[in-house]
N, C-alpha and C positions, 0 to 999 in steps of 0.2 A: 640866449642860447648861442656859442661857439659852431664858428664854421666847422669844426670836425663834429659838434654833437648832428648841427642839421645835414651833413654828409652821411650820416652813422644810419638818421633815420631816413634818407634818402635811397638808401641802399638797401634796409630790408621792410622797405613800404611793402612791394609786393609780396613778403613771407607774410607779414600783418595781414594785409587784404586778405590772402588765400586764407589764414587762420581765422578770420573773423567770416571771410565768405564761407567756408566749410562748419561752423557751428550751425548754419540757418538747415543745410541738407541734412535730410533722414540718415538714421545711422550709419544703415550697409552703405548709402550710396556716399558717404564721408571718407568712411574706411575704402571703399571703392577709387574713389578719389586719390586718399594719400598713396595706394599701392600704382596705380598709370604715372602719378607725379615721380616714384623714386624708379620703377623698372623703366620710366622715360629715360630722367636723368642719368641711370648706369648705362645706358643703351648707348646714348647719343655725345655724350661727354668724354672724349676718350681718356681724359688722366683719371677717372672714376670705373671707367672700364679697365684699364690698364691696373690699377690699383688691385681688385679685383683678382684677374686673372695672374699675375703676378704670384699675389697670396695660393691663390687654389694650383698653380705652376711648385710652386715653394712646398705643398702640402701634400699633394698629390699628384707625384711626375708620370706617373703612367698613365695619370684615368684621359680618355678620351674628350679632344674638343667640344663636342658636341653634348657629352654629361657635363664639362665646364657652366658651358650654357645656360642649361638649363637649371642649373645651382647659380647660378647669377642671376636669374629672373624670379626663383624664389625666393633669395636672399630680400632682392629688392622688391619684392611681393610683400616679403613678414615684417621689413624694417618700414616701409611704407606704411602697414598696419598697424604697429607697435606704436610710431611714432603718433598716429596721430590719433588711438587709445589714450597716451598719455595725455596729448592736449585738448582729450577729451577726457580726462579720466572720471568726472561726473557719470557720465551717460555710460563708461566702461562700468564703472562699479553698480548703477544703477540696474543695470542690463543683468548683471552676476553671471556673464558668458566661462566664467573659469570654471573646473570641474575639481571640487575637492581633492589633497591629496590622501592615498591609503593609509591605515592604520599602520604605522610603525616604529623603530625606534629613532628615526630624523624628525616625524610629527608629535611621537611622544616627548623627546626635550622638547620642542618648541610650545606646548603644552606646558609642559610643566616648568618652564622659564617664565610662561606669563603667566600661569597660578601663584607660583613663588615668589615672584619678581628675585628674578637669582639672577636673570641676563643669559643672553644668548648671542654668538655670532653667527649671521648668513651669509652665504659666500653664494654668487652667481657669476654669470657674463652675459655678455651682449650677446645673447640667445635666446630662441622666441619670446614671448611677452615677458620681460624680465620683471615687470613692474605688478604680473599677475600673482601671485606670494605674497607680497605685502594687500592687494584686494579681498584674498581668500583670507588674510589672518585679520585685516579692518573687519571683514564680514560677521568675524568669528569672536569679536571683542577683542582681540590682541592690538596692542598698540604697537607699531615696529620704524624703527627711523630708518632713514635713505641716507646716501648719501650721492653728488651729482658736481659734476663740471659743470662751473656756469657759463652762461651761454656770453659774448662780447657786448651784444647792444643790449643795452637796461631795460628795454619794454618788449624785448621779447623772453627776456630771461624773467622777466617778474612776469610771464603768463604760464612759462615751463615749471617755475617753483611754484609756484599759486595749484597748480593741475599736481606738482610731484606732492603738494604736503595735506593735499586732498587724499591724497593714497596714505598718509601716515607721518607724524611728526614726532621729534623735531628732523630739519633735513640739512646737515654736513655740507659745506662747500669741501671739495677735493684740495685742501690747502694743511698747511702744519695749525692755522687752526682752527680746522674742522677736526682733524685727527685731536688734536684736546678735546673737543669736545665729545667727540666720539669715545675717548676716553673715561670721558665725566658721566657722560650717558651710561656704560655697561658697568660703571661703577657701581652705581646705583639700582642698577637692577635693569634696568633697560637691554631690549633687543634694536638690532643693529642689524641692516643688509648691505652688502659692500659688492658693489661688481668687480674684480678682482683681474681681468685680461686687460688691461689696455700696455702701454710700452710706457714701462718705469725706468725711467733713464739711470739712476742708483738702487735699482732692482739687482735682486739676485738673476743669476744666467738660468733658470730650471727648464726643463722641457716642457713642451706643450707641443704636441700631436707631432711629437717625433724631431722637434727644434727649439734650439732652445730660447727663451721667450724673458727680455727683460721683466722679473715678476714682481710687482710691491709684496713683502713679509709682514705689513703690517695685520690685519685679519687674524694670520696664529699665532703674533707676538701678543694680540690683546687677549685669543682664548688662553693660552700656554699660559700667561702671565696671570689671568684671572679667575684661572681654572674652570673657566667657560666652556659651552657644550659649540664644536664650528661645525655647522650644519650647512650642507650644499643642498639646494633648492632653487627650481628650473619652475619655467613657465613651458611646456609646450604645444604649440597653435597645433588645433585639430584641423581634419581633409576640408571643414567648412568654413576655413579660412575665419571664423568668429570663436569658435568654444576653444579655451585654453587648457590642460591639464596641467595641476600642478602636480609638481612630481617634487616629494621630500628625500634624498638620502640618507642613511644612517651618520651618526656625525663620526667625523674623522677622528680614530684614536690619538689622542696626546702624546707625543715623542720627542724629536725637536721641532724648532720652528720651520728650518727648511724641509724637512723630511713633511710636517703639517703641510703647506703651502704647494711641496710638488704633489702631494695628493689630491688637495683642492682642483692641482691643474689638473691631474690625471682622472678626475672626478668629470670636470667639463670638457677635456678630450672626446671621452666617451661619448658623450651625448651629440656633442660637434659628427664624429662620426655616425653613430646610426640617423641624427638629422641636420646634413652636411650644409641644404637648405635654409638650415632656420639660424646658422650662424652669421654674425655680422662681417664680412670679408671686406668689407671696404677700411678698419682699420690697420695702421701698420703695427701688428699686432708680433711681429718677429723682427724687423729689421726697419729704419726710420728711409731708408734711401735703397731703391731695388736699380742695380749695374742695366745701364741702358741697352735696347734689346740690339744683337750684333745684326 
């Protein structure tokens, strides 16, 4: 073993500890656990606070300090949860805390994508359980792949993929080739969910909640091109911090690709708005470097 691999694991022993200590505690108090760990860390870490309030500065210049706040401590409420559902994702899917999505026309292609095997694209973001969609369609018999940034150290990433492809396979690295396979995948018939917000540095400039937001095109280049159904589908945490609803949109009409894509964003704007909480604001989701404060 190379002095940088045992520096590597030197550095995230304690993530390991805390994830192997946190499988022995009962459910709630796990999830209890993950949510004090991240509203610590946003609390107490100022460039995770500043990150942060920056973004909700950037998004929302009027709303009051004190509503900031407390959308910071939800935020880091549901991503504490989220996170560590997924590295639980056994005992999430076992539990079946999500709450089916309504009959409609977003649930019926998804349906009848995996009747058919015709393929389907889903589009989400980093908003409440995003990982509870692909739960509800395992549940349901639907097969549906992921797709994920891996994580830098190998044995922590091979416990996040191991927990993401328990939720559904096969699972994409975020690389040119993951996107072939991604490709090969809805070829064939295959459904596909893609989070779709993060800052795509050869992105298009489209908006998102009023700015404009380096956006990956890939998602409605694969429905546009494949004449696939791109379905937006949200996970959203209920008041008991445990039950998820999943919530299917109707899929986005076919047009072009960026006109497809600014919709997607204008799909998850919404939802960011009515729950400002349950978005992830810690990433640099509009601009990579915020003008230091005067």
């Amino acid at each position: 073993m190379t002095d940088r691999s045992l520096r590597s694991r030197a550095a995230t022993l304690p993530a390991r500890a805390l994830i192997a200590l946190a499988q022995h505690l009962p459910y709630r108090m796990r999830l209890a656990l993950g949510s004090a760990l991240l509203r610590g860390a946003v609390a107490l870490v100022p460039r995770l606070r500043a990150r942060v309030e920056n973004n909700l500065r950037l998004i929302f210049p009027e709303m009051p300090a004190g509503e900031r706040r407390r959308i910071r401590r939800a935020m880091a409420d549901n991503f504490g949860r989220t996170f560590t559902e997924i590295l639980s994702n056994p005992s999430f899917h076992g539990r079946g805390y999500w709450i089916p999505p309504e009959p409609g026309p977003g649930t019926e292609a998804i349906l009848h994508a995996a009747r058919e095997g015709s393929g389907a694209v889903l589009v989400t973001g980093h908003f409440g359980q995003w990982e509870a969609g692909r739960a509800w369609m395992k549940s349901s018999g639907i097969a549906c792949a992921g797709v994920y940034r891996p994580l830098d150290e190998p044995e922590l990433n091979a416990i996040y993929l191991e927990n993401l492809e328990f939720g559904g396979t096969p699972i994409f690295p975020k690389s040119r080739r993951g996107v072939r396979g991604i490709v090969a995948h809805v070829a064939r018939g295959g459904i596909v969910a893609i989070l779709t917000d993060q800052f795509e540095r050869r992105g298009a400039a489209l908006d998102f909640i009023g700015h404009p937001a380096p956006t990956a095109l890939v998602p409605a280049e694969l429905a546009f091109r494949s004449k696939l159904p791109l379905v937006p589908i949200y996970g959203i945490r209920q008041l008991d911090g445990l039950h998820v609803q999943v919530v299917v949109e109707p899929p986005i009409p076919h047009s072009t690709v960026p006109e497809m894509m600014q919709a997607v964003n204008d799909s998850l704007a919404a939802q960011v708005r009515a729950h400002p909480g349950q978005y992830y604001w810690l990433h640099r989701r509009w601009v990579k470097r915020f003008a230091a404060p005067r």
